[in-house]
C-alpha positions in Angstrom: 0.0 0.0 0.0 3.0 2.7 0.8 4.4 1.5 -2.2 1.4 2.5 -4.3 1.0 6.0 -2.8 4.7 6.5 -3.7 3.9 5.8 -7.2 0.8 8.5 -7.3 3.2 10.9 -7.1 5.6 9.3 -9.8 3.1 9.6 -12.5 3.1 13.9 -13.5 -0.2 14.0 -14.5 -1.9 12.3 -11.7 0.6 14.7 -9.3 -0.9 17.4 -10.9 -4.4 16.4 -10.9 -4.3 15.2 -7.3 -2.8 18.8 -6.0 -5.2 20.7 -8.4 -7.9 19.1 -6.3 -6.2 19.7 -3.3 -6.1 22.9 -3.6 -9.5 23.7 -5.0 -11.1 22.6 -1.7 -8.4 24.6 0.4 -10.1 27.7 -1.3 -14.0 26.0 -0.4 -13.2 25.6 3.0 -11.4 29.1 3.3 -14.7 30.4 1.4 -16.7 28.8 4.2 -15.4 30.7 6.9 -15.5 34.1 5.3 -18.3 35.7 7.1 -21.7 37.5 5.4 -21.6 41.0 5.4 -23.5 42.2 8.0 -24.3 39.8 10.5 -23.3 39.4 14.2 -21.6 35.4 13.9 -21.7 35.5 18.1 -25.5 35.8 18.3 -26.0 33.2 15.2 -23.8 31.0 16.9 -26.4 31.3 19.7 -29.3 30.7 18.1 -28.1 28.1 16.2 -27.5 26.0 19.1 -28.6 22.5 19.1 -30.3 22.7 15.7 -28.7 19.6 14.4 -32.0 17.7 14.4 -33.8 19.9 12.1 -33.6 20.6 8.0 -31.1 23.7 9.2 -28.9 20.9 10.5 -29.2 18.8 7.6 -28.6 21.6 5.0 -25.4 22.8 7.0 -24.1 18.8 6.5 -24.2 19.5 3.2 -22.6 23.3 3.9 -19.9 22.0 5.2 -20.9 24.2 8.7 -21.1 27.5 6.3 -25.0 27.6 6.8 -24.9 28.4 10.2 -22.0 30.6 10.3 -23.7 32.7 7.6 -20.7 33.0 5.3 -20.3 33.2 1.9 -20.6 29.7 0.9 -23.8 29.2 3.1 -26.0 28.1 0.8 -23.0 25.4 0.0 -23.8 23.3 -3.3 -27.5 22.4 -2.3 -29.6 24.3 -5.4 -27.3 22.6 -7.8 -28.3 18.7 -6.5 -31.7 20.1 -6.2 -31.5 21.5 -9.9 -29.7 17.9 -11.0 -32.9 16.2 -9.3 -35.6 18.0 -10.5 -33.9 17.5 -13.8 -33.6 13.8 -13.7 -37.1 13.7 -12.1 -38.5 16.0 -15.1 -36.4 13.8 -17.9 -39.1 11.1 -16.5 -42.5 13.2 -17.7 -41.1 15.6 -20.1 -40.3 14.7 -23.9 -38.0 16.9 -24.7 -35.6 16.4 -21.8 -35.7 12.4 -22.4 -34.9 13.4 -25.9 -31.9 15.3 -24.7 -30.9 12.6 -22.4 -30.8 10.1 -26.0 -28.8 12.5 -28.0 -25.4 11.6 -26.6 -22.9 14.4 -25.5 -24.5 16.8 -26.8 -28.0 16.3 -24.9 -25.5 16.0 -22.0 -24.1 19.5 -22.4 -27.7 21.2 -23.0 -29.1 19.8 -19.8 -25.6 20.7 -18.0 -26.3 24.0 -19.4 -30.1 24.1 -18.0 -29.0 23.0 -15.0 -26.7 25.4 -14.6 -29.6 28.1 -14.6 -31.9 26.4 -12.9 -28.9 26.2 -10.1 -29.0 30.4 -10.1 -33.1 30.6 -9.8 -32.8 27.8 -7.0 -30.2 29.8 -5.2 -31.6 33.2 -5.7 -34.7 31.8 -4.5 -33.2 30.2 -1.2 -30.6 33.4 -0.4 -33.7 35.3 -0.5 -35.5 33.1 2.4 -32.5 33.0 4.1 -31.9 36.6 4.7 -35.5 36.6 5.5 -34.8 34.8 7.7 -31.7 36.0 9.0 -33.3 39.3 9.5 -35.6 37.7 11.8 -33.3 36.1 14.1 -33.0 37.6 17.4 -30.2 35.9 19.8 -31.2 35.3 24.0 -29.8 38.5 25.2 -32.9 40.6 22.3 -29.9 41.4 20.2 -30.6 41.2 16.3 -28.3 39.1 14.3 -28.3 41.2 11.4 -26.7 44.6 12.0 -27.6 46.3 9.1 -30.8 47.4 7.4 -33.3 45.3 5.9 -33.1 47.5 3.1 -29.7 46.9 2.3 -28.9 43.7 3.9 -31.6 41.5 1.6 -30.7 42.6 -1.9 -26.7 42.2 -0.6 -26.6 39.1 0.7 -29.1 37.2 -1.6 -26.2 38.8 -4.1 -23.7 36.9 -2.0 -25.4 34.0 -1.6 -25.7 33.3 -5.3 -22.6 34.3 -6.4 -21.0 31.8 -3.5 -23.1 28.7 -4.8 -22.1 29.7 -8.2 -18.5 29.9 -7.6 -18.4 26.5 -5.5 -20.5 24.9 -8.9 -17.5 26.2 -11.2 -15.0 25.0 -8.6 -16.8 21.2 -8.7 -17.1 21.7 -13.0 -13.2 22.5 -12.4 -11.7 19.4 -10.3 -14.1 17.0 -12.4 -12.4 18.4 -15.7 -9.1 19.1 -14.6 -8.9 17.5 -11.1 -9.4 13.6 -9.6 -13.0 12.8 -8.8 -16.4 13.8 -9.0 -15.9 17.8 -7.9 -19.7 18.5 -6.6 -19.6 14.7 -4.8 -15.8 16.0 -3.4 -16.8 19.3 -2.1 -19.4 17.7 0.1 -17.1 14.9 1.2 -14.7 17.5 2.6 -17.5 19.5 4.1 -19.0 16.5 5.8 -15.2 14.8 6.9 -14.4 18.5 7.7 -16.1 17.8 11.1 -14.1 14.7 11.8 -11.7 16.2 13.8 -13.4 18.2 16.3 -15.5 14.8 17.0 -12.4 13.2 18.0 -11.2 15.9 20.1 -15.2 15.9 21.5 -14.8 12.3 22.5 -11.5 12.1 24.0 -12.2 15.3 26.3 -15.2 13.2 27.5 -13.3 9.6 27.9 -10.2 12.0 29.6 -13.3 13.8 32.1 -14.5 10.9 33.4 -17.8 11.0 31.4 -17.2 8.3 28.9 -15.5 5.0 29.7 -12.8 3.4 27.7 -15.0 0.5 27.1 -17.7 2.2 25.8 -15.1 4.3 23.3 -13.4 1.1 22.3 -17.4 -0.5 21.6 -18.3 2.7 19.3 -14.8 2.7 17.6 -15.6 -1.2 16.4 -19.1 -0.8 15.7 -17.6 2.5 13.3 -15.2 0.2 11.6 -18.2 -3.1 11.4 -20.8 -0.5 9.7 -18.5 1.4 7.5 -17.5 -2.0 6.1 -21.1 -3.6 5.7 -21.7 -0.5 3.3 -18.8 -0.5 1.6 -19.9 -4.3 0.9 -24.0 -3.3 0.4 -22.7 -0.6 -1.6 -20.7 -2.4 -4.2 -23.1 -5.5 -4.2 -24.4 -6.2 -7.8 -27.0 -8.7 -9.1 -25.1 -9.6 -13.0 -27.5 -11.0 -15.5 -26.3 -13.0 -18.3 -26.3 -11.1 -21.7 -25.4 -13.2 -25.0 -24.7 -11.1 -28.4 -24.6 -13.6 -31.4 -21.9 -13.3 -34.2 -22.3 -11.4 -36.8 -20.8 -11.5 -40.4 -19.4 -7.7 -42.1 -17.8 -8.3 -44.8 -14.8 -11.4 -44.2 -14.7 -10.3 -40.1 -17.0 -11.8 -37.8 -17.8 -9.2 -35.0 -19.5 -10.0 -31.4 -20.4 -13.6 -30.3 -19.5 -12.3 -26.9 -21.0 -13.4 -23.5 -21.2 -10.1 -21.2 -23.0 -9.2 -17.9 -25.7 -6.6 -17.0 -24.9 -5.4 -13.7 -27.9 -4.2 -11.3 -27.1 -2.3 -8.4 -28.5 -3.2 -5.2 -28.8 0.5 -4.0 -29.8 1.7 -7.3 -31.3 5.0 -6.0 -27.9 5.7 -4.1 -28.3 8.3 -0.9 -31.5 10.4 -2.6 -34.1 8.6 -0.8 -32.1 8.9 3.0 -32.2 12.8 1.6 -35.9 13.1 1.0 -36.6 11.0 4.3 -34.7 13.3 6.3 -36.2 16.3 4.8 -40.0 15.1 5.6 -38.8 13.5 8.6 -36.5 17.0 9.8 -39.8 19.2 9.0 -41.9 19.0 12.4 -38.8 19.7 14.4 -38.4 23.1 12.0 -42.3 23.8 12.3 -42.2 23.8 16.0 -38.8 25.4 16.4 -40.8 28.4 14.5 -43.7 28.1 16.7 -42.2 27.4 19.7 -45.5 28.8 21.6 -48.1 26.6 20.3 -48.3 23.3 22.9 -49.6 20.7 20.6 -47.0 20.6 18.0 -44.6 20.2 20.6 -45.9 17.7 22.5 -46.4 15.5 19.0 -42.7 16.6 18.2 -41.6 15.4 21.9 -43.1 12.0 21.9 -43.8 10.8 18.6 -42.1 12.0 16.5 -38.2 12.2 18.6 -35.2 10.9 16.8 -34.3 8.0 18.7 -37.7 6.6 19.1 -39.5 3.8 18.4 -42.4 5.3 16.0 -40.0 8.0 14.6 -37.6 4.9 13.6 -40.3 2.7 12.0 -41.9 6.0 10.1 -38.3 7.1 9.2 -37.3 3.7 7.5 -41.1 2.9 5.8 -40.6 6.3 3.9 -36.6 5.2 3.2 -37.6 2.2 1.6 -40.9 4.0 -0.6 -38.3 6.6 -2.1 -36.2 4.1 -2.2 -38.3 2.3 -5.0 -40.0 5.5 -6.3 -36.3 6.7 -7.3 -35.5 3.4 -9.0 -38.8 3.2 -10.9 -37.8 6.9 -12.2 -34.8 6.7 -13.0 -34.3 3.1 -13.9 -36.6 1.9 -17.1 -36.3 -2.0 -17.7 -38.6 -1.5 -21.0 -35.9 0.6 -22.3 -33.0 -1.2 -21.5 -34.5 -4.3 -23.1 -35.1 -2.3 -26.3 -31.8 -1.4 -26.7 -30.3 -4.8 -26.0 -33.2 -6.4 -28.9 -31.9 -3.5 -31.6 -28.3 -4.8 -30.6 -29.0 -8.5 -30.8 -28.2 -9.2 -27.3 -30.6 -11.4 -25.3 -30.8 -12.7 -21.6 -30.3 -16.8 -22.3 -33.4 -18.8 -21.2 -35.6 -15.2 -21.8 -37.6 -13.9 -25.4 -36.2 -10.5 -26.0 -38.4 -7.7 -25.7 -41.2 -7.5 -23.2 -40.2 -10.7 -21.5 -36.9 -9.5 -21.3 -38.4 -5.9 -19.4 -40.6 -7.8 -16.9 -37.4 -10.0 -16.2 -35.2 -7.4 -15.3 -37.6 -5.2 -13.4 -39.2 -8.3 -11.4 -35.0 -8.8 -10.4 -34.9 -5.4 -9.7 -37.7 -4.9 -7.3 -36.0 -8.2 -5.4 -33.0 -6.9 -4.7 -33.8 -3.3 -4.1 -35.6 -4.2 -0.8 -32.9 -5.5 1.2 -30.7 -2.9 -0.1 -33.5 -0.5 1.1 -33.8 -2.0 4.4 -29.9 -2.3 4.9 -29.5 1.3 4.1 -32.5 2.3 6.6 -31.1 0.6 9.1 -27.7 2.6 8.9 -29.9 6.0 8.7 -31.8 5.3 12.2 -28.4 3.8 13.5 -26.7 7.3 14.0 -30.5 8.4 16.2 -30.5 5.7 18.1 -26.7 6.0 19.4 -27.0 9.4 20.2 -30.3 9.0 22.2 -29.5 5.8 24.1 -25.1 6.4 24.3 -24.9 9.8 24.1 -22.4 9.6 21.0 -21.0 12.1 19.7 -21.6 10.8 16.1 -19.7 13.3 13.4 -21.8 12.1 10.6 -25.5 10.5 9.9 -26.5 7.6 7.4 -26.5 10.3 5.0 -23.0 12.0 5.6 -21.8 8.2 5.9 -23.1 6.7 2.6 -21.4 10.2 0.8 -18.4 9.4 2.5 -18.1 5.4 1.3 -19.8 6.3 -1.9 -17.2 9.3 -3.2 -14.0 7.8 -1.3 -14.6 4.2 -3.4 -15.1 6.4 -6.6 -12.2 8.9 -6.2 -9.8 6.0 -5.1 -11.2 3.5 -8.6 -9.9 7.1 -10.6 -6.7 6.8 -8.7 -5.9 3.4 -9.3 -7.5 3.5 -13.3 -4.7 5.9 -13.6 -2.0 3.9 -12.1 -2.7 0.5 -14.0 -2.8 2.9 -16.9 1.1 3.3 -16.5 1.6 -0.3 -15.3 1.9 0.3 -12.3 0.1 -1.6 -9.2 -2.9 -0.8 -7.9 -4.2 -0.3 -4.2 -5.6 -3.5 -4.8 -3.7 -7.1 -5.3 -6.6 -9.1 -6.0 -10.1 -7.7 -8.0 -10.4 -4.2 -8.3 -12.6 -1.1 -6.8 -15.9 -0.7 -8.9 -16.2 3.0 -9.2 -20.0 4.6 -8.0 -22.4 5.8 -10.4 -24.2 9.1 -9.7 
């Protein structure tokens, strides 16, 4: 393994590709910490307080902690994954965005290009609610958070706001083209892993106070290591179907005859359905922290409906496994797929091509999607259920964990594609690392 990160920085290209990325997300993390003009960071650091069970706390995850500081980069990278879903969602009901997504390159580069707009509407519309809302905020002592005048402050930092998520999407356009990895998927890994640290320092000052025992830290450290490696393993599991293409003749060469494999993912959907659980699942806690006075909503927020719980668990993972399948039905279409392998001549052995072939693969499909669904549940309630039974000072969710796996695998399959490239080993002595699709 030493021997292989020697020969990274052997090869010039991948050097240079490597440090290019590197340095890329030294300027989003400086970016993050470069405060909004305008606001007063101690009484938002106040108020802010304990808000990790609500959509706030979910959104700063993915802002990489700029959200509640209020910097420049707080609206992180959100409106473009919500511009890239409502684009994949749309290229299911719309004709001429399926069209676009059958033309090839180009059809990629016009719905890049749409994308890219809708990105600036999403993030004009969300700075705009957010200094709003930041207007509003008034810390314990009755001091405002915003120092300067509504008139002023809105049309400035909705300004800011935008320009920041535009500048981190050019930054993620930027390390995919000229950098190692997917850039969007690698800005939120460093904003999630960017809390690493100050967990571990969290945990040892407890173990050193007295307040945690080495036992318990030594369980939680294993149990880390056991779950990270069931999804590594969950999250690389594929279901291969046999796919047969006969010979044929062109002239004097004989072309195909080949026996390939269609792999099926067993977490198809990837993290989008622990996303859209989380949001419906974070949006009580954010009602009643806006209407802290009325009694009802907290009393259904205090026993039903608290992380940790038994009915919030069971709710959580029902609504984990329906997106689960409502994501794979949209974005996965077996009738399709069997389409393209009848025009190619390719046929699953033992099955008539065509509408046999479709009902096949999506009857497969909807087998091996539930436990993946269920397994990936069970890793988003995990995190709830340590913290309200241990106390654990758990630096990422089922969520920030399944980013992690997901973009570390794919980043480190681009590493190594470049070193056997150049002959030279891989991290890997036997099989290889299957790269994630997004």
């Amino acid at each position: 393994m030493l021997g292989t990160f020697q020969s990274i920085f052997k090869i010039e290209e991948l050097r240079k590709r490597i440090f290019f990325t590197m340095a890329l997300l030294v300027v989003y993390r400086i970016g993050g910490h470069i405060p909004t003009p305008g606001i007063d960071a101690s009484v938002l650091q106040s108020f802010f307080a304990g808000n990790s069970g609500t959509l706030l706390g979910m959104f700063d995850m993915f802002a990489g902690g700029a959200f509640m500081k209020a910097t420049i980069f707080a609206l992180g990278i959100m409106p473009y994954i919500s511009a890239s879903i409502i684009m994949q969602l749309l290229g299911a009901v719309i004709p001429f965005i399926q069209k676009l997504q059958k033309e090839g390159e180009e059809g990629r580069k016009k719905i890049t290009q749409y994308t890219r707009y809708g990105t600036v509407v999403i993030a004009a519309m969300q700075a705009y609610g957010t200094a709003v809302y930041l207007k509003s905020i008034v810390g314990p002592s009755g001091v405002s958070a915003v120092t300067m005048s509504g008139i002023s402050f809105i049309p400035l930092t909705i300004l800011t706001f935008t320009c920041g998520t535009i500048f981190i999407m050019w930054l993620g356009e930027q390390i995919t083209e000229r950098g190692i990895g997917n850039g969007i998927s690698l800005i939120i890994f460093i904003g999630i892993i960017a809390r690493f640290p100050l967990a571990v320092v969290e945990e040892a000052q407890m173990v050193f106070a007295g307040t945690r025992s080495i036992v318990t830290e030594l369980f939680m450290i294993a149990m880390m290591v056991l779950v990270i490696a069931a999804v590594i393993v969950v999250t690389r599991g594929q279901r291969r179907i046999p796919v047969q293409y006969p010979k044929k003749v062109v002239g004097r060469r004989i072309y195909g005859g080949q026996t390939t494999h269609l792999p099926l993912s067993v977490n198809s959907a990837g993290v989008i359905p622990i996303i859209f659980a989380q949001s419906i699942m974070f949006a009580p806690a954010t009602i009643a922290q806006l209407f802290p006075n009325i009694e009802w909503i907290n009393n259904i927020i205090g026993y039903w409906l608290k992380p940790g719980g038994a009915f919030y668990s069971v709710i959580y993972g029902l609504i984990i496994v329906f997106f689960a399948y409502f994501y794979t039905a949209l974005t996965f279409n077996p009738i399709d797929l069997a389409d393209n392998m009848r025009k190619n001549g390719g046929f699953i052995p033992g099955i008539r091509p065509g509408k046999r072939t479709a009902e096949y693969i999506e009857r497969i499909l909807t087998r091996i999607t539930l436990p993946g669904a269920l397994f990936f549940a069970m890793i988003a309630i995990l995190p709830w259920v340590l913290v309200a039974k241990l106390n654990v000072q758990y630096f990422f969710g089922g969520t920030g964990l399944l980013i992690v796996v997901g973009v570390a695998l794919d980043t480190l399959q681009q590493i190594e594609s470049h070193l056997l490239m150049r002959h030279y080993d891989g991290f890997m002595k036997k099989g290889k690392i299957r790269g994630r699709s997004y």
